[in-house]
PDB file of N, CA, C, O and CB in Angstrom:
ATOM      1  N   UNK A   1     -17.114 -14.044   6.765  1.00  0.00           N
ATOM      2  CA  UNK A   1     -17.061 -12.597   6.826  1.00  0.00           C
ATOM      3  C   UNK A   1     -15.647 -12.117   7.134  1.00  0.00           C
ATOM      4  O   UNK A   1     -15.232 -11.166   6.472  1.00  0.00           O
ATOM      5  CB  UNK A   1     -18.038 -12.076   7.872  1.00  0.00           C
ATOM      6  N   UNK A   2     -14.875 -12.650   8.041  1.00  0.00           N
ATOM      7  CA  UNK A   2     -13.558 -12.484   8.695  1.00  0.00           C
ATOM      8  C   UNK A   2     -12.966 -12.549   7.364  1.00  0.00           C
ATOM      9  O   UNK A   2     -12.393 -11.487   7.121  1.00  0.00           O
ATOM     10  CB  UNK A   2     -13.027 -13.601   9.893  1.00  0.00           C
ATOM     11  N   UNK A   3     -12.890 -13.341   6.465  1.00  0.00           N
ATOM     12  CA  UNK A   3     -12.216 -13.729   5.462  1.00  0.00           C
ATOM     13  C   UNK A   3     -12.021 -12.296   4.266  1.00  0.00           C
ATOM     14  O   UNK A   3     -10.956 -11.977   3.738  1.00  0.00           O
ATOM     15  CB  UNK A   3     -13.046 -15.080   4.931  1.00  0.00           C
ATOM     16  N   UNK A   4     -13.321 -11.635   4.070  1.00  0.00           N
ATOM     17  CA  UNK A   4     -13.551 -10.485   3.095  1.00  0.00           C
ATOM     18  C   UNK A   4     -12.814  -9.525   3.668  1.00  0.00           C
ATOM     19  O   UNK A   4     -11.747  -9.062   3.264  1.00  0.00           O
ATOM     20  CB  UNK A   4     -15.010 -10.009   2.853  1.00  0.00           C
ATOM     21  N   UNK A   5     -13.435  -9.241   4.641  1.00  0.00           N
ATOM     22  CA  UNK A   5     -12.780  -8.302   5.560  1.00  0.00           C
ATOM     23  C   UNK A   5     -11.172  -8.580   5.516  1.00  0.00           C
ATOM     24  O   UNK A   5     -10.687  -7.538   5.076  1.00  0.00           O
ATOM     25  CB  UNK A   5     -13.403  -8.497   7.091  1.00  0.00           C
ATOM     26  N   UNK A   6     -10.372  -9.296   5.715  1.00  0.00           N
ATOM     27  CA  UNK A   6      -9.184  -9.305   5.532  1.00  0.00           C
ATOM     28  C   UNK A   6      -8.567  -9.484   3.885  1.00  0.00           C
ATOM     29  O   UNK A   6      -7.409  -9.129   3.667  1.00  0.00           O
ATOM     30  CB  UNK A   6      -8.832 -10.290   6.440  1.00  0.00           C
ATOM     31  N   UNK A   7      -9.031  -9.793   3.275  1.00  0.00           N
ATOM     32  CA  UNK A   7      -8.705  -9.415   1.563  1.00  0.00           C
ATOM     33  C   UNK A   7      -8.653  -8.397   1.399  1.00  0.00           C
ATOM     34  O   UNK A   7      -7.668  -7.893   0.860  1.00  0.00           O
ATOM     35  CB  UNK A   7      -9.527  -9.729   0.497  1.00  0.00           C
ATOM     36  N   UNK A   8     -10.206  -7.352   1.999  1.00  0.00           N
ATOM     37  CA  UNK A   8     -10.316  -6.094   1.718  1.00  0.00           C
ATOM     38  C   UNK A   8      -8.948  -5.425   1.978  1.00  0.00           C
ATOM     39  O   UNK A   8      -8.306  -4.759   1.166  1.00  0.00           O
ATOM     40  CB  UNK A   8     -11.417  -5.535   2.464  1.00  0.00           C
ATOM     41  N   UNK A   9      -8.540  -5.786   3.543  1.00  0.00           N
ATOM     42  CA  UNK A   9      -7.750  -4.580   4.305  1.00  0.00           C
ATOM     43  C   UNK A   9      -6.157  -4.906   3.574  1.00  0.00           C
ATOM     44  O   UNK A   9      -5.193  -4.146   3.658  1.00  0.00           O
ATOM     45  CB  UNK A   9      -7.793  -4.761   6.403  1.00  0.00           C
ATOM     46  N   UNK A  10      -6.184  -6.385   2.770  1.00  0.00           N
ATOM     47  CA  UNK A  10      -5.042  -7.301   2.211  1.00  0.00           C
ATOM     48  C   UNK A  10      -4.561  -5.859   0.806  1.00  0.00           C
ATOM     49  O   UNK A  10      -3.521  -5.373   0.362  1.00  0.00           O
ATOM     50  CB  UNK A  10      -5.874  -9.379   1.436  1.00  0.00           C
ATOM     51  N   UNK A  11      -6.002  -5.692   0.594  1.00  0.00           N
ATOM     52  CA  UNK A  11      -6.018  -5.175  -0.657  1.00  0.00           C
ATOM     53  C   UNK A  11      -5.071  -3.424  -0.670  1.00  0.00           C
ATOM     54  O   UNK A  11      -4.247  -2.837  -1.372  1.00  0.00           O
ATOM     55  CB  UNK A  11      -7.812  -5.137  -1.058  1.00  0.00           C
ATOM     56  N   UNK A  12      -5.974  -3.161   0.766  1.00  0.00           N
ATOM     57  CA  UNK A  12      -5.876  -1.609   0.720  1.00  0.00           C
ATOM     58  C   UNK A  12      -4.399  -1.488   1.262  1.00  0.00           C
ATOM     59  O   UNK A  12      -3.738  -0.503   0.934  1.00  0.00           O
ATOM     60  CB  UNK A  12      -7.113  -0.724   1.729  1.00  0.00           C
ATOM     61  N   UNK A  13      -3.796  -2.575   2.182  1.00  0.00           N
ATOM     62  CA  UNK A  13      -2.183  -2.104   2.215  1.00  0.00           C
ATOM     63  C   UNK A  13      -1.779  -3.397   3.034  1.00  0.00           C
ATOM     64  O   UNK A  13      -2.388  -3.473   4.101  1.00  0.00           O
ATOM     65  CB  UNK A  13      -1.734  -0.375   3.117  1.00  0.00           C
ATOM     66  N   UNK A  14      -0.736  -4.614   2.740  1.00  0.00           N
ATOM     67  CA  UNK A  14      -0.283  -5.299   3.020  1.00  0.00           C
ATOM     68  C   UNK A  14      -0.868  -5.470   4.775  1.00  0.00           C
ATOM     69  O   UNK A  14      -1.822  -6.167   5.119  1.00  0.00           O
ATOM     70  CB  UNK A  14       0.962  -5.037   2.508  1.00  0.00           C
ATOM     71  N   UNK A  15       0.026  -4.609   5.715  1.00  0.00           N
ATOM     72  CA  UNK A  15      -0.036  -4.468   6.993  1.00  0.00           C
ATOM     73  C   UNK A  15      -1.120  -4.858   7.757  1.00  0.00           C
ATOM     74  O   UNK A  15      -1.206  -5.693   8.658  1.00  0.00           O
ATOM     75  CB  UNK A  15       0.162  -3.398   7.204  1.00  0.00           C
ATOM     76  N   UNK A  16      -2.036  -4.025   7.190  1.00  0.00           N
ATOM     77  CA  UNK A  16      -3.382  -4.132   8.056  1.00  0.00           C
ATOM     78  C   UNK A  16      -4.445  -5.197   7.381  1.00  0.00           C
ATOM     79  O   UNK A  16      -5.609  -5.268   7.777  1.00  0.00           O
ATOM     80  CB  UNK A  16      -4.152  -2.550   8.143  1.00  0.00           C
ATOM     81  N   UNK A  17      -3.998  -5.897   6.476  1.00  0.00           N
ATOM     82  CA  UNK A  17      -4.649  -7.154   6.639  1.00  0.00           C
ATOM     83  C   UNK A  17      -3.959  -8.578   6.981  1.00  0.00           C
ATOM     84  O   UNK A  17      -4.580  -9.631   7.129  1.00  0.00           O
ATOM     85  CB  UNK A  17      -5.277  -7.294   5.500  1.00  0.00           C
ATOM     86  N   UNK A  18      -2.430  -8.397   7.087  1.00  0.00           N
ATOM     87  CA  UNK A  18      -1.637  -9.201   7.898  1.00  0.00           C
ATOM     88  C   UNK A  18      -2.733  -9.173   9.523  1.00  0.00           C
ATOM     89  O   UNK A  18      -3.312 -10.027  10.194  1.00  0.00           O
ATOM     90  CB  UNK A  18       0.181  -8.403   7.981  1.00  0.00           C
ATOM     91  N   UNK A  19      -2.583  -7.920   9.575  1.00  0.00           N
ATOM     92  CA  UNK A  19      -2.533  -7.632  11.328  1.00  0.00           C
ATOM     93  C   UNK A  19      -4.090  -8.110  11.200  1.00  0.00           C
ATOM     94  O   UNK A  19      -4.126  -9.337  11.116  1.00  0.00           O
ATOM     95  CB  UNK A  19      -2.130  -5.621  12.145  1.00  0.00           C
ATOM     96  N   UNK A  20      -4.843  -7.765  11.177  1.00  0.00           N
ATOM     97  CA  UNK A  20      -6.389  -8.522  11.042  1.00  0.00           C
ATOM     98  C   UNK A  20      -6.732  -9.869  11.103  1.00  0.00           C
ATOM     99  O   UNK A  20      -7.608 -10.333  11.832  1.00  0.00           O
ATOM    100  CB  UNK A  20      -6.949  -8.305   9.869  1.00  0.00           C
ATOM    101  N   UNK A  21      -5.638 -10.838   9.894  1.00  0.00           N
ATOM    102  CA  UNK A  21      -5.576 -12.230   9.850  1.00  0.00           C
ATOM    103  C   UNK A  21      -5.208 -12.881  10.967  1.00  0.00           C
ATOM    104  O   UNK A  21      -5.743 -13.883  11.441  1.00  0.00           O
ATOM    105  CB  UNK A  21      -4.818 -12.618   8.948  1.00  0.00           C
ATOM    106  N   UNK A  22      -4.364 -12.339  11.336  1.00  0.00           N
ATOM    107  CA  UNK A  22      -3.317 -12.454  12.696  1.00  0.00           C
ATOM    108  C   UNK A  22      -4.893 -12.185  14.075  1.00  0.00           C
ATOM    109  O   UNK A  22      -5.575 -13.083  14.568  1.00  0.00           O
ATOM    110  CB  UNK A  22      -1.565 -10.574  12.664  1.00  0.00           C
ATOM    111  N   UNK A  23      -4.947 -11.488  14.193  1.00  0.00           N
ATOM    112  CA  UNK A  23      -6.349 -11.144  15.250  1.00  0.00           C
ATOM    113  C   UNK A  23      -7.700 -12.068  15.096  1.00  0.00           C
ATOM    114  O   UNK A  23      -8.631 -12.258  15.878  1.00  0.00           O
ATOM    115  CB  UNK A  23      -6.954  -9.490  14.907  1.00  0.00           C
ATOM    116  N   UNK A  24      -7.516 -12.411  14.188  1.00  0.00           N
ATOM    117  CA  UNK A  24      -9.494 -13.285  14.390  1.00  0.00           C
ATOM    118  C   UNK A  24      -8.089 -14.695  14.212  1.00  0.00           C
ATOM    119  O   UNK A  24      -7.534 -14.441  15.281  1.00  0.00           O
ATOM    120  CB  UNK A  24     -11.635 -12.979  12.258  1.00  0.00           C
ATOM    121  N   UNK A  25      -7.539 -15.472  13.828  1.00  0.00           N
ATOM    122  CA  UNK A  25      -6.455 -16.607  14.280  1.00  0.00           C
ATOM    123  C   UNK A  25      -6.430 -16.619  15.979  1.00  0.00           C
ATOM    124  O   UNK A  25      -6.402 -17.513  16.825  1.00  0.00           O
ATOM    125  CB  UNK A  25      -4.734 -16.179  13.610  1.00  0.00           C
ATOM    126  N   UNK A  26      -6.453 -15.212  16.009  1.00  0.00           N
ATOM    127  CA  UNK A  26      -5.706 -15.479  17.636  1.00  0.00           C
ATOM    128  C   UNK A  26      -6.992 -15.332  18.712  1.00  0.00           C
ATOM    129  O   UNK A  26      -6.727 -15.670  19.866  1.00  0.00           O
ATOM    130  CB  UNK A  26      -4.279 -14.024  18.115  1.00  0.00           C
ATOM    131  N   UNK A  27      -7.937 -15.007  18.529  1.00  0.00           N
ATOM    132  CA  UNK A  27      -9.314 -14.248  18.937  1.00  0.00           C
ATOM    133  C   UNK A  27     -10.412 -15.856  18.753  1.00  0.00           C
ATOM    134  O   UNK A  27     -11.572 -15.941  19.156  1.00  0.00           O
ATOM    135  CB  UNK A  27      -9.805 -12.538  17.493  1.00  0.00           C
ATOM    136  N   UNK A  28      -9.634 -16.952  18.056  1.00  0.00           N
ATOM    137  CA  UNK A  28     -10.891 -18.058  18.089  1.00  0.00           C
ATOM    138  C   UNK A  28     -11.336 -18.271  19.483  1.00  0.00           C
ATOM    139  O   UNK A  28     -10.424 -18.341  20.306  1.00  0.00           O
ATOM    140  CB  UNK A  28     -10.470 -19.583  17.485  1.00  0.00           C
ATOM    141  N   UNK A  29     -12.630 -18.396  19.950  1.00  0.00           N
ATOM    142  CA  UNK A  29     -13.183 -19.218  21.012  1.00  0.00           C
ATOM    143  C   UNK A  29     -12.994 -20.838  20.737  1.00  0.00           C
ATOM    144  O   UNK A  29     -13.361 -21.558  19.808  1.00  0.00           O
ATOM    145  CB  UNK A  29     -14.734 -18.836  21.152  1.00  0.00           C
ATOM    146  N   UNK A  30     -12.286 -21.083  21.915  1.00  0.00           N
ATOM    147  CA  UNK A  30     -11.861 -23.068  21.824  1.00  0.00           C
ATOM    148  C   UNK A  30     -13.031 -23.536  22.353  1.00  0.00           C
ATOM    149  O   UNK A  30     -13.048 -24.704  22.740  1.00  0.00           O
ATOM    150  CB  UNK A  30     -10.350 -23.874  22.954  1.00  0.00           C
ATOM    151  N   UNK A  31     -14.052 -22.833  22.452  1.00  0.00           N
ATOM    152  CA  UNK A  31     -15.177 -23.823  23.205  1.00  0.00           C
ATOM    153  C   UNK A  31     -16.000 -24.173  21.681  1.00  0.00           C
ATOM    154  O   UNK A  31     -16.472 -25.291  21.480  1.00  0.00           O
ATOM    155  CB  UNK A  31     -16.402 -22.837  24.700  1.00  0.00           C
ATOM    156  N   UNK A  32     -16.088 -23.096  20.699  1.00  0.00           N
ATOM    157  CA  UNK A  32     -16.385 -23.190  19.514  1.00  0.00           C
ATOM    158  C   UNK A  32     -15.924 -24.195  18.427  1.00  0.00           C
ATOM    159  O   UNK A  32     -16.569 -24.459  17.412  1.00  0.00           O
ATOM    160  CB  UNK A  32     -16.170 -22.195  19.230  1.00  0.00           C
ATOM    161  N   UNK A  33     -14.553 -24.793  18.821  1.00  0.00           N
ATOM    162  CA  UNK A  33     -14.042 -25.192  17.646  1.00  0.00           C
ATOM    163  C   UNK A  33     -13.669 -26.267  18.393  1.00  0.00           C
ATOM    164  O   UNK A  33     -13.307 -26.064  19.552  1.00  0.00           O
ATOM    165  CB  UNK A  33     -13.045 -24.360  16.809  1.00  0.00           C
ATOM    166  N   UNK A  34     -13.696 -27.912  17.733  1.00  0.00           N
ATOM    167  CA  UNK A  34     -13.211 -28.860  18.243  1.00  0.00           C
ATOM    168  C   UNK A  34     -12.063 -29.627  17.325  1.00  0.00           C
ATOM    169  O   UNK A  34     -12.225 -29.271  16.157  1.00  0.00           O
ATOM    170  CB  UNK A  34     -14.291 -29.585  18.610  1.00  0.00           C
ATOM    171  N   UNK A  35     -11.058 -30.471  17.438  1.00  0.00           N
ATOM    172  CA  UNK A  35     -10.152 -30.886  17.093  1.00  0.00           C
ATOM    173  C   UNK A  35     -10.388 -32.531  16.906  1.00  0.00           C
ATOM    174  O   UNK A  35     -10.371 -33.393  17.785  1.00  0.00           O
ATOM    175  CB  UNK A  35      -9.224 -30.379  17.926  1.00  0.00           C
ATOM    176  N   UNK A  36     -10.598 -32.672  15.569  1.00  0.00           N
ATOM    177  CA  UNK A  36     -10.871 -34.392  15.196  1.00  0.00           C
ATOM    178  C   UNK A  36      -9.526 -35.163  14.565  1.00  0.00           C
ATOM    179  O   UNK A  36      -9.840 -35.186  13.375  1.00  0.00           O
ATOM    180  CB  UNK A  36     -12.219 -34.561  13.855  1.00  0.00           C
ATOM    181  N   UNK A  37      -8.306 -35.763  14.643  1.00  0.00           N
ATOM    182  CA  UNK A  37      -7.813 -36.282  14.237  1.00  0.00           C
ATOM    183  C   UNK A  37      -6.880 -34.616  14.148  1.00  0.00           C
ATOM    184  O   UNK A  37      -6.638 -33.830  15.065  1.00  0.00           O
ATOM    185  CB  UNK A  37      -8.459 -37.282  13.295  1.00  0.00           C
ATOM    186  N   UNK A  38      -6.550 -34.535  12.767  1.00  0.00           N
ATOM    187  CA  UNK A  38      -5.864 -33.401  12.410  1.00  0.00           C
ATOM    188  C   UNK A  38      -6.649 -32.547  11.839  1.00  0.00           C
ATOM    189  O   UNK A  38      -6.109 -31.648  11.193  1.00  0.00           O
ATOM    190  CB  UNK A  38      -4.848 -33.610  11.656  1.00  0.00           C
ATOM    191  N   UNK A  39      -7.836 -32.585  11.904  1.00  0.00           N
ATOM    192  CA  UNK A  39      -8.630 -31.524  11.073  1.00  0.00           C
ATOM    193  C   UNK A  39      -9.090 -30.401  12.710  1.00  0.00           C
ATOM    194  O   UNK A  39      -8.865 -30.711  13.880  1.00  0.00           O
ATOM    195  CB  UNK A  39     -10.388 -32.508   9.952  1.00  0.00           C
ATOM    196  N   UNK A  40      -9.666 -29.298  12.262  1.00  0.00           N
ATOM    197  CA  UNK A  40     -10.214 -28.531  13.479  1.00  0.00           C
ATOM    198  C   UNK A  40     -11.872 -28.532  12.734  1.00  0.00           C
ATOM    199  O   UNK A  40     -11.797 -28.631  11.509  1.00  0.00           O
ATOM    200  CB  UNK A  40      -9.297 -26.682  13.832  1.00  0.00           C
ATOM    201  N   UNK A  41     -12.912 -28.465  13.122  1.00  0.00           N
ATOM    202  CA  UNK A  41     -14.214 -28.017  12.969  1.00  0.00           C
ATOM    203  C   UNK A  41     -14.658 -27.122  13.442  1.00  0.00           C
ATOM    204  O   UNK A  41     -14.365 -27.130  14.637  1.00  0.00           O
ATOM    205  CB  UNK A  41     -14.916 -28.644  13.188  1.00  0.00           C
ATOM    206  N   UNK A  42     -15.257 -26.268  13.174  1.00  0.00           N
ATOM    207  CA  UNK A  42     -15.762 -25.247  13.653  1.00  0.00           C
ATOM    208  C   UNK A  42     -17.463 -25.459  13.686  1.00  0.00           C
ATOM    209  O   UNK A  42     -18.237 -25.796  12.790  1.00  0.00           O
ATOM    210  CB  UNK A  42     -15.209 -24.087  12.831  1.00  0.00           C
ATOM    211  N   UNK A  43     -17.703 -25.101  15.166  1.00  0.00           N
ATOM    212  CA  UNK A  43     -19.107 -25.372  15.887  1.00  0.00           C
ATOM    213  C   UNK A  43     -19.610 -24.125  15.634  1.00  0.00           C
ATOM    214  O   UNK A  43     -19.079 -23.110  16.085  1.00  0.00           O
ATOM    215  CB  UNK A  43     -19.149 -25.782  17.532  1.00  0.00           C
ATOM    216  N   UNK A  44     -20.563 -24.119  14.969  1.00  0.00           N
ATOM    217  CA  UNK A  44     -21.589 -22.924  15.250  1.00  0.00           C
ATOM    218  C   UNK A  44     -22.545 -23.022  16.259  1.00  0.00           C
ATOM    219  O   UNK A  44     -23.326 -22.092  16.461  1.00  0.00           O
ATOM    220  CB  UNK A  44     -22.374 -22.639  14.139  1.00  0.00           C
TER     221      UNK A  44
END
């Protein structure tokens, strides 16, 4: 969903889907996501 949502905002003007991409990147929960080798997984 994060992903559309930032194409969309990609679409409607550079900025605000920079700044969006940038916010759910920075907004991950680390209890959610674990780190195997070099890959990351994401826990639902």
């Amino acid at each position: 969903m994060e992903f559309w949502i930032s194409v969309l905002l990609t679409i409607l003007g550079y900025l605000p889907g920079v700044l969006y991409a940038a916010y759910v990147i920075c907004s991950v929960d680390p209890d959610r996501v674990r780190r195997r080798d070099d890959d990351y997984i994401y826990v639902a």
